[in-house]
N, C-alpha and C positions, 0 to 999 in steps of 0.2 A: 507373483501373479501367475495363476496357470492359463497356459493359452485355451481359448475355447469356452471360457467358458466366463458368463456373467460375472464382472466383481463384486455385484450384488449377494450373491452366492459365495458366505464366508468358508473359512475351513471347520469351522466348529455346525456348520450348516450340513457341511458336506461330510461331518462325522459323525452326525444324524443319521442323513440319510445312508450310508454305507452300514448303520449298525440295525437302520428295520428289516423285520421281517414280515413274512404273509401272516395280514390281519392289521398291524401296524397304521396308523391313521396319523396324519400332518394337518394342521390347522393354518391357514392363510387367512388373514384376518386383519381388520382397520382397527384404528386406536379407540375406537369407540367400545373393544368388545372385551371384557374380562383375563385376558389371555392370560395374565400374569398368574392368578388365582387356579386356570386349569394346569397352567406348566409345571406349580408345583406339584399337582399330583400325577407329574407322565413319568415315564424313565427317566428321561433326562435331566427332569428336575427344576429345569428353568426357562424361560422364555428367551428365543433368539429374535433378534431385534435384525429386519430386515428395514433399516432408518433408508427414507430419500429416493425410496420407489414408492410408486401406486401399485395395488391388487394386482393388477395387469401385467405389469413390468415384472414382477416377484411370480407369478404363474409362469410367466411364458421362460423367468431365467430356471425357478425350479425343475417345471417339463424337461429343457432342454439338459439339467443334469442329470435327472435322474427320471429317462422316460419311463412308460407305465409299458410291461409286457407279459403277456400270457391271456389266458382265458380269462381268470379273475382278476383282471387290471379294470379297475374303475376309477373315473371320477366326480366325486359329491361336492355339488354344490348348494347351499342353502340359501333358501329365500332369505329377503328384507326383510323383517320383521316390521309389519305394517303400521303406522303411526298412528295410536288410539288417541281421539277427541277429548280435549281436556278440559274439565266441566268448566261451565263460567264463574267467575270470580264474585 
């Protein structure tokens, strides 16, 4: 375990993030969302399974590893995607 820092936040998480660069994008995402299908087409290759936290828990242990600095530090979050009415049956 290293001190300080989330157990949420694996070593294969943290060998991620140590290997991007400027432009490099991270996706935080519920089980509802395709992930597995985008992971295969990133560097890395495969999806990391942040299991047994919520969205919330998993931002605030990733921030805390791996804060955002410089001028071009941003961060994207995307809308819900709004629930369309489903005709009647």
């Amino acid at each position: 375990m290293l001190k300080g820092i989330d157990p949420v936040v694996t070593a294969d998480l943290l060998h991620v993030l140590m290997r991007m660069g400027h432009g490099d994008d991270i996706l935080l995402c519920d089980v509802n969302h395709p992930a597995v299908t985008i992971a295969r087409e990133t560097t890395h290759g495969h999806l990391l399974d942040m299991a047994g936290c919520d969205l919330a828990r998993a931002t605030e242990a990733l921030l805390a590893a791996a804060p955002r600095r410089g001028r071009g530090a941003r961060l994207g979050l995307s809308e819900p995607a709004r629930a369309q009415a489903l005709p009647p049956l």
